[in-house]
C-alpha positions as CSV (number, residue, x, y, z in Angstrom):
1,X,3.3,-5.9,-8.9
2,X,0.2,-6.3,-11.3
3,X,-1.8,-4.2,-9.0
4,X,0.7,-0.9,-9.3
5,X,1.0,-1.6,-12.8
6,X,-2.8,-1.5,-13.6
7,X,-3.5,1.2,-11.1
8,X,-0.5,3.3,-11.8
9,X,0.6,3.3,-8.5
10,X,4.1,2.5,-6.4
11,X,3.9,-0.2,-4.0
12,X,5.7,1.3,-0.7
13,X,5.1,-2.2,1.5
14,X,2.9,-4.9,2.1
15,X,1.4,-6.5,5.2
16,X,-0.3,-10.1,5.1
17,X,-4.3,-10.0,5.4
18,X,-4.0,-13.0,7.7
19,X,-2.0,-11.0,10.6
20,X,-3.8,-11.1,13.7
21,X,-4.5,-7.2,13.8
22,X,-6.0,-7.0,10.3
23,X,-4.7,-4.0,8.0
24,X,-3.8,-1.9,11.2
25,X,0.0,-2.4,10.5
26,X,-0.9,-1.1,6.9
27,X,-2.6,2.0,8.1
28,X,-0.3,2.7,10.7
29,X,2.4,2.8,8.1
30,X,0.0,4.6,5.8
31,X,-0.5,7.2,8.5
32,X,3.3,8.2,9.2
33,X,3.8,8.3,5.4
34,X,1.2,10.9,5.3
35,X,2.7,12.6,8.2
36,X,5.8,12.9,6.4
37,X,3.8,14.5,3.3
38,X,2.9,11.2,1.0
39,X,0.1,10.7,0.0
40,X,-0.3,7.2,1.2
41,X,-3.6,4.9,0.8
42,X,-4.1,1.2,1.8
43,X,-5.6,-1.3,-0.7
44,X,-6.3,-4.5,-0.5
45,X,-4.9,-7.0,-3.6
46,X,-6.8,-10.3,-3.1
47,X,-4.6,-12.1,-5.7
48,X,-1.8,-12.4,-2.9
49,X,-4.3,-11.7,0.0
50,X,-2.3,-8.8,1.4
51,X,-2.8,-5.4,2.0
52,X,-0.3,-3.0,0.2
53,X,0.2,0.5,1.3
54,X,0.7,2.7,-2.4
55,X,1.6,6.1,-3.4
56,X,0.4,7.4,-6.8
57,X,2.7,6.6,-9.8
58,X,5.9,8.7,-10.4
59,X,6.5,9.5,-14.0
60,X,10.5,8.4,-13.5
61,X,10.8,6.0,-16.2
């Protein structure tokens, strides 16, 4: 949760780097969040070698 602290940005899910089809599963999710009018992005956070699919930050707290 570092990452979408220091990048002010919610953490919808995370895929593992190591998955035989790469970041697809990420983007693929990325892609129906934007379809459903998110404005979804996948990064990559090397700390726990994963790639995390994030929305921008909410101001809720």
């Amino acid at each position: 949760m570092e990452v979408a602290a220091a990048m002010a940005e919610k953490v919808l899910e995370r895929f593992p780097a190591g998955s035989p089809r790469g970041s697809w599963p990420a983007e693929e999710y990325a892609a129906r969040r934007r379809d459903q009018g998110e404005a979804a992005t996948v990064v990559m956070d090397l700390k726990s070698d994963a790639f995390l699919v994030v929305v921008p930050g909410r101001d809720e707290d």
